[in-house]
N, C-alpha and C positions, 0 to 999 in steps of 0.2 A: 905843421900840418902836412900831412903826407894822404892825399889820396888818389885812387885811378882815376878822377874826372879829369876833363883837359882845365886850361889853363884859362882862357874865357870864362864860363860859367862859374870858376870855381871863384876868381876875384870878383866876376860880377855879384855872387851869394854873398862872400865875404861884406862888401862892402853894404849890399842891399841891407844888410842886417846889424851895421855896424860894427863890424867885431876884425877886421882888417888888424887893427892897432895889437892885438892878442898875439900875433901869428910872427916870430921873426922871421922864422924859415918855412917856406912855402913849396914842398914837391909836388908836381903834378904829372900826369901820363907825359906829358908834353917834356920832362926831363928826365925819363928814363930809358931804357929799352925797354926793361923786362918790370909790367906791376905787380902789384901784390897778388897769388900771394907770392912771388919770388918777394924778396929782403929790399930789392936796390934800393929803393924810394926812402927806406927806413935807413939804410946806410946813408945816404947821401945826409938826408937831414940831420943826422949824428953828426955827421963830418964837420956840417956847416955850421953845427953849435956848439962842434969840440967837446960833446959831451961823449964819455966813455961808457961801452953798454951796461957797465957794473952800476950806473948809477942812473938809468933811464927807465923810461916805463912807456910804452904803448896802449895809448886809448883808442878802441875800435866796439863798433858795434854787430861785426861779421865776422865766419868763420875764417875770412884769409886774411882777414889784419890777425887773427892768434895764430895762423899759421906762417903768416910775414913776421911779426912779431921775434916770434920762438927759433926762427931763421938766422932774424939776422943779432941774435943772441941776447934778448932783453926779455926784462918782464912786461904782462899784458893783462890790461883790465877791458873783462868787457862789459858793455854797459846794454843792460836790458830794454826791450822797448824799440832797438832797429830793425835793421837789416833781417836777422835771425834772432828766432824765437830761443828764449831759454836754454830750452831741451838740448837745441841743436848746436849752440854756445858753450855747453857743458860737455858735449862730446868733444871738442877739441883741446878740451882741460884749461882755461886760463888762469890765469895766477891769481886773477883775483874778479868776481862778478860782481858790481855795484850797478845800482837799481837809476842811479843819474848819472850825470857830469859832474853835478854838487859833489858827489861825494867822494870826487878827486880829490880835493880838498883834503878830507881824512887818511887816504893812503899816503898823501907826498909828507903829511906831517907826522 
């Protein structure tokens, strides 16, 4: 999980909602200098799962996760229904638009 909230709010949601247990790596404002959409938050959490950009993918619902994304050199699914509307998700071209989170699911397989 990689996002600009601090560190507070974002375990208190986590947990509020049960879903903590999902997350091994957890970046928040609170450990980086620069958020998205610079890249760092997306590096870091790479780093820390030893996964290589060639085999990664960012899920975001705003135009600077596909522009953090595309930064820090991965593919990016945006998922409709956040932050930004459609229109304005397709302007920043991402690799891939799915209408939920479900349907991560179908791209990782």
């Amino acid at each position: 999980l990689v996002t600009n909230d601090g560190s507070k709010p974002t375990h208190y949601a986590l947990k509020r909602f049960n879903i903590s247990e999902y997350f091994s790596v957890i970046v928040t404002r609170d450990d980086v200098e620069r958020l998205k959409p610079r890249p760092d938050g997306i590096v870091k959490a790479l780093n820390a799962l030893q996964v290589p950009t060639s085999q990664a993918i960012f899920i975001g619902d705003s135009y600077i996760d596909i522009i953090a994304a595309k930064e820090a050199g991965i593919k990016v699914a945006a998922v409709i229904g956040g932050a930004h509307s459609h229109d304005k998700l397709n302007e920043f071209s991402p690799h891939y638009v799915i209408q939920s989170l479900t349907d991560v699911l179908k791209l990782i397989s």
